[in-house]
LUMMITOR-364417 format. One record per residue (C-alpha): x, y, z. Coordinates in steps of 0.5 Angstrom, whole numbers, padded with zeros to 4 digits, always signed. Layout:
N
XYZ
...
end
This chain:
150
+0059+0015-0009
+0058+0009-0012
+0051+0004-0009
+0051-0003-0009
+0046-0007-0009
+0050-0014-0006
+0046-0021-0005
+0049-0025+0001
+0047-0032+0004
+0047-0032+0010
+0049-0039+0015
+0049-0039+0022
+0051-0045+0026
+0049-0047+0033
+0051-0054+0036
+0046-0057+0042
+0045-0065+0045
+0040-0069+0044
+0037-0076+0047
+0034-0081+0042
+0032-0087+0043
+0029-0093+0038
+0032-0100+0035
+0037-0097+0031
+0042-0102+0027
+0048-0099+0030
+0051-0092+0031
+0051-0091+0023
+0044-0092+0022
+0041-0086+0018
+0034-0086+0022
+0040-0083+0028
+0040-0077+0023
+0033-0077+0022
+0031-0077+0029
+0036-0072+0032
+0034-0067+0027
+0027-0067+0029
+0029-0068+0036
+0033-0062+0035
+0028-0058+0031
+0022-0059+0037
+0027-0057+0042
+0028-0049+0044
+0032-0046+0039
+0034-0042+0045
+0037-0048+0048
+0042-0048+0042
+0050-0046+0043
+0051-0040+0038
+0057-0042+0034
+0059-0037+0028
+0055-0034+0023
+0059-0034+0016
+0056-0030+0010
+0058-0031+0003
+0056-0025-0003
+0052-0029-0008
+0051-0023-0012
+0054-0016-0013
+0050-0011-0018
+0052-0003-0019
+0045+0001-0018
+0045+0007-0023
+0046+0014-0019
+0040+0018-0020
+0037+0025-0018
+0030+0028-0017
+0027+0033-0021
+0021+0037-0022
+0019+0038-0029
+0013+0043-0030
+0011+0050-0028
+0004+0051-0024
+0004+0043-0022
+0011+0040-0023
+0012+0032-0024
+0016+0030-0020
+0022+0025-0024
+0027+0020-0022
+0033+0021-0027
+0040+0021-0028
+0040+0028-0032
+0036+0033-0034
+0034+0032-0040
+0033+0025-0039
+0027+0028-0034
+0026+0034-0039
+0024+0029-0044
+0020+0024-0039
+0016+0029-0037
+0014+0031-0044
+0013+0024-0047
+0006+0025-0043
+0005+0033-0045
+0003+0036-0051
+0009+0039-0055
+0006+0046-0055
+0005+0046-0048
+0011+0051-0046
+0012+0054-0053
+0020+0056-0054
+0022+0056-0047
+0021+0048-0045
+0018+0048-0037
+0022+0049-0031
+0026+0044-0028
+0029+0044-0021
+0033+0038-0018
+0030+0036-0011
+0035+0034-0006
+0032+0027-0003
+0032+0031+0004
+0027+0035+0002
+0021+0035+0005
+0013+0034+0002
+0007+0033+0004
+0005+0026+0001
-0002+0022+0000
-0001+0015+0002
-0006+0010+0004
-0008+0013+0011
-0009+0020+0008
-0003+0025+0007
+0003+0025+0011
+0009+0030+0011
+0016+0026+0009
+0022+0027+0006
+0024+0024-0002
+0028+0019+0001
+0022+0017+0006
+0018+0017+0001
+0021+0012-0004
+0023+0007+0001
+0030+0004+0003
+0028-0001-0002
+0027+0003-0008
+0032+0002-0014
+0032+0006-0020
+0033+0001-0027
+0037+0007-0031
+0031+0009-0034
+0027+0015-0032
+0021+0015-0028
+0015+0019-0025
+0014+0018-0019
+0010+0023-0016
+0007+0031-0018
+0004+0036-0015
-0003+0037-0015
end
């Protein structure tokens, strides 16, 4: 399944009435204009008629697929990646290349649904992959270490 990342403006229009007074110079005058809008926009915007609200895609972007992986053996990083080897090679752009010997580290895809015990601001808090990276969370293409267990 493909994710979108879809940009959209978004425009709602409401109708109301408003009372002005002042010497105007007829019904064409662009001081009507200005002081029916500041009327309308110190009245309670509750007091509005709701018309329509319309929505326009500004933008639409093909977010990369990407998977979990944790990379390592006793305490694994924990790597965002399209495959395997990308995280494979992530993780050992920061360990000494004789680390593992022959036999390379360990690697085991994580479901986002997993569940952890995660350090945040107010001390540790158990959530799943997906909870921990947010809904707002968008991976560029490019491997990225996003977590490790200690």
């Amino acid at each position: 399944m493909k994710k979108f990342e879809v940009e959209l403006s978004i425009t709602q229009t409401f109708t109301t009435k408003v009372i002005v007074e002042g010497d105007f110079q007829g019904n064409n005058d662009p001081a009507i204009d200005e002081a029916a809008k500041r009327a309308a926009d110190n009245m309670d915007h509750n007091d509005w008629n709701y018309n329509d609200t319309e929505f326009e895609i500004d933008n639409v972007t093909l977010l990369p697929d990407f998977k979990i992986f944790a990379v390592g053996d006793d305490r694994p990083e924990y790597i965002v990646a399209t495959t395997k080897e990308e995280a494979i090679a992530d993780h050992m752009n920061r360990i000494d290349e004789d680390y593992y010997g022959d036999e390379g580290p360990n690697v085991e895809e994580i479901s986002l649904d997993s569940v952890g015990w995660f350090e945040t601001e107010t001390g540790y808090k158990e959530m799943t992959f997906a909870q921990f990276l947010g809904k707002d969370f968008k991976y560029t293409g490019r491997p990225q270490l996003i977590c490790w267990r200690e």
